[in-house]
GUFI-154801 format. One record per atom (N, C-alpha, C, O): residue number from 1; residue in three letters; x, y, z. Coordinates in Angstrom, 3 decimals. Example, Ala and Ser with C-alpha at 12.3 -4.5 7.8 and 13.67 -1.06 7.14 Angstrom:
BEGIN
(node 1,ala,(13.190,-5.690,7.800))
(node 1,ala,(12.300,-4.500,7.800))
(node 1,ala,(13.200,-3.300,7.800))
(node 1,ala,(14.236,-3.319,8.465))
(node 2,ser,(12.850,-2.250,7.080))
(node 2,ser,(13.670,-1.060,7.140))
(node 2,ser,(12.900,0.030,7.870))
(node 2,ser,(13.409,1.138,8.039))
END
This chain:
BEGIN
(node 1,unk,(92.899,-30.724,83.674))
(node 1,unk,(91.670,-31.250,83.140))
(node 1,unk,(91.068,-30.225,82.184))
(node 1,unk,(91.543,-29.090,82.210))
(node 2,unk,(89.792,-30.584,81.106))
(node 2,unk,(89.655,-29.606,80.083))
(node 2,unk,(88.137,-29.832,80.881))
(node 2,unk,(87.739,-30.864,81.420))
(node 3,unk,(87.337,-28.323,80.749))
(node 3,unk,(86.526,-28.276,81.289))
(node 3,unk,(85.432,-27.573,80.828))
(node 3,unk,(85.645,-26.470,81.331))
(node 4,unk,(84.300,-27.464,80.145))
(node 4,unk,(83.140,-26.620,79.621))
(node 4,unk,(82.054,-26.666,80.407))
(node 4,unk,(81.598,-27.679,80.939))
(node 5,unk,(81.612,-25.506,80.488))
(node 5,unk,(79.956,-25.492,81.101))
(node 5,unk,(79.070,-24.761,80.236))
(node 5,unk,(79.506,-23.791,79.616))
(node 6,unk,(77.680,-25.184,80.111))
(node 6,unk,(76.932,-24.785,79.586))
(node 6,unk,(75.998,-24.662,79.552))
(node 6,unk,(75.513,-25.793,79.557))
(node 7,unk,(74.771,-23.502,79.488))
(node 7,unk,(73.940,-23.090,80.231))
(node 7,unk,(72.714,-23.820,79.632))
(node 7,unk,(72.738,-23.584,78.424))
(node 8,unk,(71.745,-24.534,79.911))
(node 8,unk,(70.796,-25.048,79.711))
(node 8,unk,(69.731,-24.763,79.927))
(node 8,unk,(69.638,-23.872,80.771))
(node 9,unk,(68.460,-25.270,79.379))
(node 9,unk,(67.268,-25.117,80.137))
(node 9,unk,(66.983,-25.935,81.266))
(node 9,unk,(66.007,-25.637,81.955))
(node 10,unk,(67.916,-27.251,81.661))
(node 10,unk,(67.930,-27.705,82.284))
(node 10,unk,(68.804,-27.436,83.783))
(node 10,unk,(68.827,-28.146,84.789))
(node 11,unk,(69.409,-26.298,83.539))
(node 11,unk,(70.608,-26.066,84.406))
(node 11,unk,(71.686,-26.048,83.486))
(node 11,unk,(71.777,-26.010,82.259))
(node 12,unk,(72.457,-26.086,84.418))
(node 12,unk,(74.192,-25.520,84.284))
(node 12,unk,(74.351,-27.555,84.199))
(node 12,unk,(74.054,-28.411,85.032))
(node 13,unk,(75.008,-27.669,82.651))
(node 13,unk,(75.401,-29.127,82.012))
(node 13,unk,(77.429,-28.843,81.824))
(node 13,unk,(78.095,-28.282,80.954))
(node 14,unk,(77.823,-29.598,83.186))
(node 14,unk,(79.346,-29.436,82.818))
(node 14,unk,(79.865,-31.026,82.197))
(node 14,unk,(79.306,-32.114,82.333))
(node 15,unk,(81.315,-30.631,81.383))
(node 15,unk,(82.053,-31.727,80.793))
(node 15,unk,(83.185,-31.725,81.099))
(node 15,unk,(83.754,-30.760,80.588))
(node 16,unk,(84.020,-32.514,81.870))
(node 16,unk,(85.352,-32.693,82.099))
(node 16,unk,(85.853,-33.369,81.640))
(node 16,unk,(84.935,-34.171,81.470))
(node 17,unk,(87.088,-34.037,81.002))
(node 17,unk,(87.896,-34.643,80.445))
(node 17,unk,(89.179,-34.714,80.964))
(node 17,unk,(89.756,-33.633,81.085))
(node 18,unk,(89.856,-35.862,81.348))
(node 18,unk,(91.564,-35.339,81.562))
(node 18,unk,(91.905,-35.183,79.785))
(node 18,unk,(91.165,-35.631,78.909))
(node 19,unk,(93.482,-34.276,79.496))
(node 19,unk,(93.565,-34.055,78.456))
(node 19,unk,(93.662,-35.643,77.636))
(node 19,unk,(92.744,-36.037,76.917))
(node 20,unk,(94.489,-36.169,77.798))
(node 20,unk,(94.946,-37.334,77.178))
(node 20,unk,(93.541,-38.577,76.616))
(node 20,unk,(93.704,-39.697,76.133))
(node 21,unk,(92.428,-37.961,76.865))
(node 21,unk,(91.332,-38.680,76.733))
(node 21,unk,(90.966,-37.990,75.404))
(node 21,unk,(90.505,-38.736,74.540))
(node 22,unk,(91.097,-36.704,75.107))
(node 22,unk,(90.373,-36.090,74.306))
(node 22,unk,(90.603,-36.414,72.856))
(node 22,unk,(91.705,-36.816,72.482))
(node 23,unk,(89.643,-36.259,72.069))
(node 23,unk,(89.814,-36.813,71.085))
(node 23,unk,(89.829,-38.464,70.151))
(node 23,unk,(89.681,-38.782,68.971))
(node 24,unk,(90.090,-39.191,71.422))
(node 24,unk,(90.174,-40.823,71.723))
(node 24,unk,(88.862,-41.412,71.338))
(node 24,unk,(87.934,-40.617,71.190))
(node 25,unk,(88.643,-42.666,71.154))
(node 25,unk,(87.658,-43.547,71.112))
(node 25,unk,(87.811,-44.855,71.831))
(node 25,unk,(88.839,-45.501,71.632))
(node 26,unk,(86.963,-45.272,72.583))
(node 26,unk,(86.840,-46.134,73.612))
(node 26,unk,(86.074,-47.342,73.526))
(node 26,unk,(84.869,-47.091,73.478))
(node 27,unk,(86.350,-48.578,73.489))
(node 27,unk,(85.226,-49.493,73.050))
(node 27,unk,(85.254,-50.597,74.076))
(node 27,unk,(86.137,-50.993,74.836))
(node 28,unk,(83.736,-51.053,73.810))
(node 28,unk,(83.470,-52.631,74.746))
(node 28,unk,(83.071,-53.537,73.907))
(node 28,unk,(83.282,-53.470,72.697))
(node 29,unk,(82.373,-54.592,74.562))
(node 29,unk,(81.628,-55.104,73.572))
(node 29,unk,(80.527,-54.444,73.449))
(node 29,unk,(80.251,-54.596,72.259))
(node 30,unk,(79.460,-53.603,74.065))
(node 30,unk,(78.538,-53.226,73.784))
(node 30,unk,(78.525,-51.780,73.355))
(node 30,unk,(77.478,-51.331,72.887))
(node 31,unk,(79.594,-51.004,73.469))
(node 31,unk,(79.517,-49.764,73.678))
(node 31,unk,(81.008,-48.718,72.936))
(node 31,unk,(82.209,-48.889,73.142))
(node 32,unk,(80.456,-47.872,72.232))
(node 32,unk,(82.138,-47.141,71.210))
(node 32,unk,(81.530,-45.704,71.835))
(node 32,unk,(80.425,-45.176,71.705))
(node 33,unk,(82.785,-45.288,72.599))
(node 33,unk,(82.599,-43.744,72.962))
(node 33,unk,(83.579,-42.768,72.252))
(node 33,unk,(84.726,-43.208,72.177))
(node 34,unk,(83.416,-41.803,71.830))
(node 34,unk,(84.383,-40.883,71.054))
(node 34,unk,(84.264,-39.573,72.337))
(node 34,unk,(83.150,-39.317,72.794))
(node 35,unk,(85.294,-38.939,72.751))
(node 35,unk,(85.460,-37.873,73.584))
(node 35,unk,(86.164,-36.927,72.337))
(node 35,unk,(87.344,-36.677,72.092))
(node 36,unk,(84.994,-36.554,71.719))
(node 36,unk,(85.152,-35.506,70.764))
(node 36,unk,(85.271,-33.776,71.073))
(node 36,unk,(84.737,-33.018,71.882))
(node 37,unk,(86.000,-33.662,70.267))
(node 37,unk,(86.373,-32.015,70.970))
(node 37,unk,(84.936,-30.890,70.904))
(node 37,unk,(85.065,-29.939,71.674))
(node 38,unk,(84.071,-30.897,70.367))
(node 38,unk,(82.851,-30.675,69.788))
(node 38,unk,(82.245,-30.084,71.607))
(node 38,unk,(81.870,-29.050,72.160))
(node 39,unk,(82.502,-31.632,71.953))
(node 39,unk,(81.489,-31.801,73.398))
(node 39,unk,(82.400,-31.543,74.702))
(node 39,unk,(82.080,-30.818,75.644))
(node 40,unk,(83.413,-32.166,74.596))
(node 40,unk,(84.815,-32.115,75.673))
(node 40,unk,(85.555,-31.042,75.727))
(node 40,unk,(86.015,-30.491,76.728))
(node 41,unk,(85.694,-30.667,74.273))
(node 41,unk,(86.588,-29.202,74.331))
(node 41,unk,(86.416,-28.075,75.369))
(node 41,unk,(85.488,-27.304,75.614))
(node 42,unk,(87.469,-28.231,75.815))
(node 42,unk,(87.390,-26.495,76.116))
(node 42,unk,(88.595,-26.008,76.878))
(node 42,unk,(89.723,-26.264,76.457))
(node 43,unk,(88.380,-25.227,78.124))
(node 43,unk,(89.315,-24.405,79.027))
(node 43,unk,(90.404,-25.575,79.870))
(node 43,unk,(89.861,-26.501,80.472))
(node 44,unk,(91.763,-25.483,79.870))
(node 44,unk,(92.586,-26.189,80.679))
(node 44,unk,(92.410,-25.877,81.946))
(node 44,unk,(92.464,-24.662,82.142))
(node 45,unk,(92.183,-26.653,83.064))
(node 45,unk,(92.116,-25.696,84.688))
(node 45,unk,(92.606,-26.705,85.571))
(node 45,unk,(93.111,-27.784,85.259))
(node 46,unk,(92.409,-26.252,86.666))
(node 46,unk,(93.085,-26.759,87.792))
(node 46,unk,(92.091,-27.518,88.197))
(node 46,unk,(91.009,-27.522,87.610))
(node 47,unk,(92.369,-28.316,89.350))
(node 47,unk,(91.225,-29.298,90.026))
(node 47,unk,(90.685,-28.355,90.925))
(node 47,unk,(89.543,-28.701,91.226))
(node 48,unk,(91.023,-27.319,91.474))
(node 48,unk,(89.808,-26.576,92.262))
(node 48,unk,(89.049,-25.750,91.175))
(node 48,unk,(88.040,-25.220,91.638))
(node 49,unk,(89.266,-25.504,89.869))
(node 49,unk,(88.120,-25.096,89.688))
(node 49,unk,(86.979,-25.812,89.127))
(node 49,unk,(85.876,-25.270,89.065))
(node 50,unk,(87.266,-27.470,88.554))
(node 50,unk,(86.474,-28.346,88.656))
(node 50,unk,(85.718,-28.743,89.855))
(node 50,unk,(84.549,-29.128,89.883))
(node 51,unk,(86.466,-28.612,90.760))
(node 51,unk,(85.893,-28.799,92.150))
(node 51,unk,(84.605,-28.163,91.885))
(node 51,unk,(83.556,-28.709,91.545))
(node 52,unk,(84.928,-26.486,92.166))
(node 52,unk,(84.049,-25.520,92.013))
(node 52,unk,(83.026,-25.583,90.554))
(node 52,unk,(82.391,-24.535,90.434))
(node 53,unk,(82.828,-26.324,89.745))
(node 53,unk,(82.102,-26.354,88.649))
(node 53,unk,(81.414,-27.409,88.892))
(node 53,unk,(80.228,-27.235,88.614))
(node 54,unk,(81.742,-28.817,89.446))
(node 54,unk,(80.993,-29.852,89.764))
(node 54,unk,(80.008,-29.681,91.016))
(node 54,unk,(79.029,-30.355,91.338))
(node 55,unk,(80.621,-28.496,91.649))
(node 55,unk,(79.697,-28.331,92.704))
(node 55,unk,(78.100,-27.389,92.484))
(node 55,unk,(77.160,-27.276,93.271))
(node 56,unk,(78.270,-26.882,91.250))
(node 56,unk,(77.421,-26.021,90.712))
(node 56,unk,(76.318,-26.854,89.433))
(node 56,unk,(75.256,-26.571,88.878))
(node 57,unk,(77.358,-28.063,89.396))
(node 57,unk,(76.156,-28.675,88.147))
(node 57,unk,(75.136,-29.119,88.272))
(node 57,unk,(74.894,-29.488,89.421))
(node 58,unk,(74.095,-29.312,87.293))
(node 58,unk,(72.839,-30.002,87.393))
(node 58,unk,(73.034,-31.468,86.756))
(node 58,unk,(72.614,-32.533,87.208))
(node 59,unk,(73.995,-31.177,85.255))
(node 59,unk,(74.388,-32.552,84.804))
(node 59,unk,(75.737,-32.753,84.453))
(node 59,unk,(76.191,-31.813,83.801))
(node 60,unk,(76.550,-33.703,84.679))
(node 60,unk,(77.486,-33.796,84.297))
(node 60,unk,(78.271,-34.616,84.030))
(node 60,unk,(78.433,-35.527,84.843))
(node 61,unk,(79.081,-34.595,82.738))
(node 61,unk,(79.946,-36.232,81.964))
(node 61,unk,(81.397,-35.903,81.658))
(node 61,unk,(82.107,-35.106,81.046))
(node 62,unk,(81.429,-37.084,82.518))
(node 62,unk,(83.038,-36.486,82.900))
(node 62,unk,(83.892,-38.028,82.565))
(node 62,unk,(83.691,-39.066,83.196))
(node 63,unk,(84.919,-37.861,81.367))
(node 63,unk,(85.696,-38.864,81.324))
(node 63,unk,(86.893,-38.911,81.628))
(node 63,unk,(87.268,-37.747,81.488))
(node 64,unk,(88.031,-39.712,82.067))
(node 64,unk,(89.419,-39.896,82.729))
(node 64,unk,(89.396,-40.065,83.916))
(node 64,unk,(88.595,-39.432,84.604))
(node 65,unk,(90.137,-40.829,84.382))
(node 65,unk,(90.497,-41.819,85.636))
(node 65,unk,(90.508,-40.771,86.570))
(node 65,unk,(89.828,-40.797,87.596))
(node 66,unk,(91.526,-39.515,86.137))
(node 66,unk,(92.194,-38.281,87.304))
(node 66,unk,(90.254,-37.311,87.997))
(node 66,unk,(89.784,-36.960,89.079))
(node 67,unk,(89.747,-37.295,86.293))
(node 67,unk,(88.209,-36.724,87.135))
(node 67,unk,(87.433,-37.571,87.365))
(node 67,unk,(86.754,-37.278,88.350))
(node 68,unk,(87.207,-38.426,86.970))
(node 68,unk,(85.725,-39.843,87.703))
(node 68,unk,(86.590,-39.630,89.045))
(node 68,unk,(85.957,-39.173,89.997))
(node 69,unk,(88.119,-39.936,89.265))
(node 69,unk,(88.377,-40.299,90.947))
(node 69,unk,(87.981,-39.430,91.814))
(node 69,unk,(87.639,-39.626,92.980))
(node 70,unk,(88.055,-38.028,90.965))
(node 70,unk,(87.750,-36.963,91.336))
(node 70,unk,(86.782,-36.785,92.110))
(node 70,unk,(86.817,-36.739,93.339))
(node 71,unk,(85.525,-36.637,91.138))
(node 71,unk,(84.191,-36.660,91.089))
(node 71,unk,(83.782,-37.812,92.146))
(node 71,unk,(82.759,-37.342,92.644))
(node 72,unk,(84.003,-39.000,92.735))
(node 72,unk,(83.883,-40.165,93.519))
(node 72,unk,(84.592,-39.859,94.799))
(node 72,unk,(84.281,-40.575,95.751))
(node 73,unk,(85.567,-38.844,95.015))
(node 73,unk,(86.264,-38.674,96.117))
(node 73,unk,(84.825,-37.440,96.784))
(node 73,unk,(84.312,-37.550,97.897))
(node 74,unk,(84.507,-36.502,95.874))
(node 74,unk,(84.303,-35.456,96.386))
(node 74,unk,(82.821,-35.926,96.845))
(node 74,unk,(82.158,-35.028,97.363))
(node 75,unk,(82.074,-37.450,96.714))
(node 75,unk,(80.483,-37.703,96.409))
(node 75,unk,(79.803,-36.919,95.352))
(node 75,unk,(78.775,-36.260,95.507))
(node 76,unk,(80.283,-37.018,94.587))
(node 76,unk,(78.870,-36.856,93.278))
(node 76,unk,(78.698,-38.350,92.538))
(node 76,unk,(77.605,-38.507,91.994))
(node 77,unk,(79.516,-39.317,92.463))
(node 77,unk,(79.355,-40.290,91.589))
(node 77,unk,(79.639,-41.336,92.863))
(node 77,unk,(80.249,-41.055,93.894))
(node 78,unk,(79.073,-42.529,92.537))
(node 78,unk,(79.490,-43.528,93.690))
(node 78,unk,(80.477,-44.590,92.476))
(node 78,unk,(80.341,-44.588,91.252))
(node 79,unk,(81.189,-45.202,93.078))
(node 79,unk,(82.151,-46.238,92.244))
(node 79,unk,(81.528,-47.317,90.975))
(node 79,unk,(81.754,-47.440,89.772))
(node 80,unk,(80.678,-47.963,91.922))
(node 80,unk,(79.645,-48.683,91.255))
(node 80,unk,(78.865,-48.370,89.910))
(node 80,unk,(78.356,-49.138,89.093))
(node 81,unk,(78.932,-47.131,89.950))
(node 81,unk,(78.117,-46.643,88.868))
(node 81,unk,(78.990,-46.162,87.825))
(node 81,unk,(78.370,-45.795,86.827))
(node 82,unk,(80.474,-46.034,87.745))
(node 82,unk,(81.755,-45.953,86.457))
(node 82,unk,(81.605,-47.054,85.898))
(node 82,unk,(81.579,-48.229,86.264))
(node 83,unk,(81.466,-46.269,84.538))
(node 83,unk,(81.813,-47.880,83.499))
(node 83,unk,(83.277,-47.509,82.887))
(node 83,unk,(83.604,-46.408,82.445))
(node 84,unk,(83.953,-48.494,82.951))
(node 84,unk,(85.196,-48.788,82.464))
(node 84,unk,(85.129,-48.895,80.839))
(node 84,unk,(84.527,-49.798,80.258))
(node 85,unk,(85.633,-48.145,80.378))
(node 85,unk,(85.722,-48.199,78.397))
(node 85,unk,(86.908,-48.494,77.718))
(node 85,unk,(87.462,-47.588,77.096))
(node 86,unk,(87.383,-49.612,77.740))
(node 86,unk,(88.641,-49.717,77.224))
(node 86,unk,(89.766,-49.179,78.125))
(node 86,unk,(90.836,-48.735,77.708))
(node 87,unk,(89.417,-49.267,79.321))
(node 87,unk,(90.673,-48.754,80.211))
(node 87,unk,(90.986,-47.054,80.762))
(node 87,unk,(91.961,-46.658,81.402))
(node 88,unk,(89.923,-46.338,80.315))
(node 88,unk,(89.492,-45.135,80.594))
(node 88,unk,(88.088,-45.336,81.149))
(node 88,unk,(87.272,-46.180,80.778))
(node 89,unk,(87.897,-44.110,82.418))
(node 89,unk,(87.011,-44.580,83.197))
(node 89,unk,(85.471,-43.179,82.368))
(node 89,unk,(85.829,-42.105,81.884))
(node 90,unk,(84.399,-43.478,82.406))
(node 90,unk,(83.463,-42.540,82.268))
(node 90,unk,(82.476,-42.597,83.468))
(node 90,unk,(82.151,-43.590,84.119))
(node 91,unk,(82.074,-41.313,83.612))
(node 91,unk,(80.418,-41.313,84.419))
(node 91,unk,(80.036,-39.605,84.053))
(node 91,unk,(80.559,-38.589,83.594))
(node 92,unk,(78.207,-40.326,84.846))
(node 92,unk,(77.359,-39.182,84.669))
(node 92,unk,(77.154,-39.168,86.034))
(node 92,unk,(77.322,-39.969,86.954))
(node 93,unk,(76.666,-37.824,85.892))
(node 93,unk,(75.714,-37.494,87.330))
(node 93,unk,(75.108,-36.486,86.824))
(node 93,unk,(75.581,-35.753,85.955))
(node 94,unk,(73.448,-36.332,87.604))
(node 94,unk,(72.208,-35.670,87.331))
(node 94,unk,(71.671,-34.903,88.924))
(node 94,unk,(71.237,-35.559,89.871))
(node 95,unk,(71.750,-34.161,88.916))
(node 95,unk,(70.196,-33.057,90.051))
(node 95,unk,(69.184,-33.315,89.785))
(node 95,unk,(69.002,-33.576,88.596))
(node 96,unk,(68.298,-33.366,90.485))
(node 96,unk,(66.923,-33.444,90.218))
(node 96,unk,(66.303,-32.631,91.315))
(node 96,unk,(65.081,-32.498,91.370))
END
């Protein structure tokens, strides 16, 4: 998975991506997502250290099937709340 964190005034804002997403554009009828390298880019890692980065976030947008399942196995995202984009899965999750 490609993985960035970044320090905010809001907290620690992470982005995960599986690779094969990156760069892509995703559409519905209501909705065109680009997983641009800009925002997605970054470090290749393992799933424990996403583990360990999702467990530290305040916000976080995470696209591909391998991290939403991820992110939904571990409870940060509930199922219900993935929107499906053309067959690639996205979600957010927020701290408050």
């Amino acid at each position: 998975m490609i993985l960035t964190e970044r320090h905010t005034d809001r907290g620690l804002l992470v982005t995960v991506c599986d690779p094969e997403v990156l760069g892509e554009t995703f559409e519905t009828d209501d909705v065109e997502f680009t997983v641009n390298e800009e925002f997605y880019g970054g470090d290749r890692v393992e799933v424990e250290a996403v583990r360990e980065s999702l467990a530290r976030a305040n916000v976080a947008n995470l696209v591909g099937v391998e991290v939403v399942d991820l992110a939904i196995e571990e409870g940060y995202v509930e199922e219900g709340n993935v929107l499906d984009l053309d067959g690639t899965l996205h979600a957010q999750f927020m701290r408050l």
